[in-house]
N, C-alpha and C positions, 0 to 999 in steps of 0.2 A: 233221328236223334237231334234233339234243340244243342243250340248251343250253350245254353245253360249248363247240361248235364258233363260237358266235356272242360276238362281243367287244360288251360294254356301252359304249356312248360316255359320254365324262364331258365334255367339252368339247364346246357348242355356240354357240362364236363363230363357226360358218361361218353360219350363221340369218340371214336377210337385217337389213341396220339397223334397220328399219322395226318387226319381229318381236322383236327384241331389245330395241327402246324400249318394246313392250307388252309384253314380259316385267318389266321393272322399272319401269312405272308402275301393271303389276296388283301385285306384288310390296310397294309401297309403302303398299296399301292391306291387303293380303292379301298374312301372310308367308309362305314356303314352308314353317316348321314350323308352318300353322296347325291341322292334324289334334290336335299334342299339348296345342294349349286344350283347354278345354271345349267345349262343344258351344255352352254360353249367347255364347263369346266367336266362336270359328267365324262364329258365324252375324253379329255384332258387324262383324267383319272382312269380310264376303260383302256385308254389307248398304254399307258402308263402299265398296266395290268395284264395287256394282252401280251406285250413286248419283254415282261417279266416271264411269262412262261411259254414264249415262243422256243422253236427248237428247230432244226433241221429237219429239212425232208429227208422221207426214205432213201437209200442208193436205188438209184435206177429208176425211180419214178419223177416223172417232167409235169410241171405246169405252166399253162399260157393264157395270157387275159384278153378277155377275146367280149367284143356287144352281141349280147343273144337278145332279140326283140327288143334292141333300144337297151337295155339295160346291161350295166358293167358283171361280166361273171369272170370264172377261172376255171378252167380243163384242168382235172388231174388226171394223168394218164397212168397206173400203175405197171411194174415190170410183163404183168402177163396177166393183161383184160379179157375180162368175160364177155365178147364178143357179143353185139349187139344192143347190151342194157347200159342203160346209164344212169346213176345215180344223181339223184338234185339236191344239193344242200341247202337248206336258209339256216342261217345262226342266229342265237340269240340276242339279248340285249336290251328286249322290253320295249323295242321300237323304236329305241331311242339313241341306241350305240351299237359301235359292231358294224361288219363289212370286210372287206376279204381277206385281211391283213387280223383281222379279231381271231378267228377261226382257221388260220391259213394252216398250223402245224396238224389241228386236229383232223380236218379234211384231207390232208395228204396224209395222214395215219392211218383213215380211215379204208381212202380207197386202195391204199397198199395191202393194210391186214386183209382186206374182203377182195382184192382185184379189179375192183370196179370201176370203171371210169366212172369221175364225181365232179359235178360241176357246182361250185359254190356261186350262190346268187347274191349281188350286191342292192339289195332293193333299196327304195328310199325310206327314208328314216322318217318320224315326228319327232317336234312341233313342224316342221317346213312342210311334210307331205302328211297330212293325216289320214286316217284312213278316208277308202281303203287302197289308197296308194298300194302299199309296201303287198297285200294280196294280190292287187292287179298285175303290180309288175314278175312277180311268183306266178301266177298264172300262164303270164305272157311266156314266160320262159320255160315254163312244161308244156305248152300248147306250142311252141318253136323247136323240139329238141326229139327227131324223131325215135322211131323205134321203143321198145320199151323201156319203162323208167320206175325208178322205187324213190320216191320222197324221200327224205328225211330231216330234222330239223331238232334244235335242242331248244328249251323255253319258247319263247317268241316265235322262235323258227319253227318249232313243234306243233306251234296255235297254223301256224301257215301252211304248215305240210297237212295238217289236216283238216283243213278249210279248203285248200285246193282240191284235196281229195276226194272231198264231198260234192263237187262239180266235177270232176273228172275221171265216170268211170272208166272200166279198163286198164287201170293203175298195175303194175308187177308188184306192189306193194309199199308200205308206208312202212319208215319207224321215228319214232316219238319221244324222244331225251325230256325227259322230268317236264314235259309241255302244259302250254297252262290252255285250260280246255272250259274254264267258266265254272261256275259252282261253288261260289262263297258260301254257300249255306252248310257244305260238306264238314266232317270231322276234321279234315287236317287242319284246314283254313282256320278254324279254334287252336287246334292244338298245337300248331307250330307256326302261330301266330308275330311269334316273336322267336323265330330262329333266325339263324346266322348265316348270311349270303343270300338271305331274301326274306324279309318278312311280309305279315297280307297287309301292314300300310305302304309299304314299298309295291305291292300287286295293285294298290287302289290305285296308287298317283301314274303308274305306267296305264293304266284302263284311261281314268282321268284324261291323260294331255293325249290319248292315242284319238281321242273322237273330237269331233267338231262340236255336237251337240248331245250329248250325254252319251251313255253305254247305248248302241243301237240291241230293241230286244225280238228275238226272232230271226235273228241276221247270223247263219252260218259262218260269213265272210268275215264275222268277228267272231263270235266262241262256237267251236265247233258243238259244243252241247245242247246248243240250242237246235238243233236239227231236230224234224217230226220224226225220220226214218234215218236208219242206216245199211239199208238193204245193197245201197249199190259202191260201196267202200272197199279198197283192195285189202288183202292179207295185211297186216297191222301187227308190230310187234310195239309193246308198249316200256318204256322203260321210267322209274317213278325213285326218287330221292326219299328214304323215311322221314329226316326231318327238315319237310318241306310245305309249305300251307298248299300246293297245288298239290299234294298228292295224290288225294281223292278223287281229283278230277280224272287223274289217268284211272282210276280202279272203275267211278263209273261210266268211263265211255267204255273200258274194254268190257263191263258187263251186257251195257247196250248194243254191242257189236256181234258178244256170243250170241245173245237174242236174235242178233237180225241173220243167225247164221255164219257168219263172217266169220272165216278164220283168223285168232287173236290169239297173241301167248303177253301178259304183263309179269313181270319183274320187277319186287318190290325190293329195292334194294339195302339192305341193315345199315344202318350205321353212316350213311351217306349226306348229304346237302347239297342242296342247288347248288349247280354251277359245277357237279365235281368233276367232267370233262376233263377239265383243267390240273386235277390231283390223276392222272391216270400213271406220272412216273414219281409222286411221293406216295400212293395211298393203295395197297394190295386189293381191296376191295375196288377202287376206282378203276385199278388197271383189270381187274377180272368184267366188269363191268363193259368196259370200253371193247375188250376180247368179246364179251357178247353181241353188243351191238357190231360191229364187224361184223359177228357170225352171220346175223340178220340178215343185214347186208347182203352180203357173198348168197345166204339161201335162197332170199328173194330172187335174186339173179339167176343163179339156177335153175329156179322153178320155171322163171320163162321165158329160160334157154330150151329147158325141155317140154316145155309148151303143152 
């Protein structure tokens, strides 16, 4: 389908209340022109954003900061680990924001609901490291971290967790929060082009400052889409915001993944936008959402517990 045939929505009052109240209390902190700061102020605003809806860790679950191959991460140990798997986090942020303290309440929600131990990866960031810094160092630390492991990552983190994956059979499995996977040419990138808490000129300028010398094409290590095959990819569960311009990308990689055989289950979530992570204790669909991802989680682990 061209892009011609698909109408851009400009108007999303139909977003449930609840969705539209975390549109403008992220908004408050983080403006929607905040791409055309600096990168010093960006980050200024994120931080500003992340500290607004941080929250306390679970009872009974510890975290500790700890250098996993050179690179800053965090252990979260929850009440009663699923012995032997570990869970790797990369969080979002477009490459550009975000870090252990961005992510810190969702990560301890997460490996508490699932029991997983989950280690949040602090990669480097662009403009200072471009790629593929921030993949190497994601690498480095699933290639450090033994025993079996389930990816996971939301936007950004979601492009990583499945660029790693794609180098690194033998995986216990991926999951993939609203991740941006390539394919501007898709229906969503039209159609929710101009949504709220990420639009596709906001996906340009983060493509833009992430590369040295233009989008590399052919290169796994930046859009997981570009891959010839997906034969050798763990269990994948996919999780996709309606109105979101990446959506698409998650519908066609889980299509290309049922093809290569690969066990996939996506979730396209109603009513939702980038970034709703963050709306899991104002938004009933956020938090059912986030209960799913956990599930994921916790299955993966399972599965190869029971090998």
């Amino acid at each position: 389908m061209s892009d011609e045939t698909i109408e851009t929505i400009t108007d999303y009052g139909w977003l449930p209340s609840e969705i539209r109240d975390f549109i403008a209390r992220t908004e408050a902190a983080y403006p929607p022109d905040a791409v055309n700061f600096s990168v010093a102020q960006q980050r200024e605003f994120y931080n500003k954003l992340c500290a607004d809806f941080d929250g306390p860790h679970p009872e009974g679950l510890t975290a500790e900061d700890e250098t996993i191959a050179g690179v800053p991460c965090r252990r979260y140990t929850p009440t009663a680990p699923k012995g032997g798997v570990t869970g790797i986090y990369f969080h979002g942020g477009g490459f550009v924001v975000g870090g252990l303290e961005s992510h810190d309440a969702i990560v301890a929600e997460l490996a508490e609901q699932a029991q997983l131990t989950m280690i949040a990866v602090d990669y480097r960031l662009v403009p200072e490291h471009r790629h593929p810094a921030a993949y190497d160092d994601c690498l480095a630390v699933v290639d450090a971290v033994p025993g079996p492991k389930v990816l996971a990552g939301d936007s950004a983190g979601g492009t990583l967790a499945a660029s790693v994956s794609a180098h690194r059979p033998g995986l216990a499995g991926q999951v993939l929060i609203y991740p941006g996977l390539g394919g501007h040419d898709m229906p969503s990138f039209t159609r929710h082009a101009k949504a709220p808490m990420l639009s596709a000129e906001e996906v340009l300028y983060y493509e833009t400052v992430r590369y040295s010398d233009g989008v590399p094409v052919g290169d796994v290590t930046a859009r997981p889409l570009d891959a010839e095959d997906y034969d050798a990819l763990p269990p994948t569960a996919i999780f996709t915001a309606e109105a979101d311009p990446l959506a698409s990308g998650g519908v066609e990689y889980a299509a290309r993944l049922a093809e290569a055989g690969i066990e996939v289950s996506l979730t396209e979530e109603p009513g939702l936008v980038h970034g709703y992570l963050r709306a899991r204790h104002m938004s009933p669909g956020a938090k059912d959402s986030f209960d799913r991802i956990a599930q994921a989680l916790a299955d993966f682990a399972a599965a190869a517990i029971d090998g």
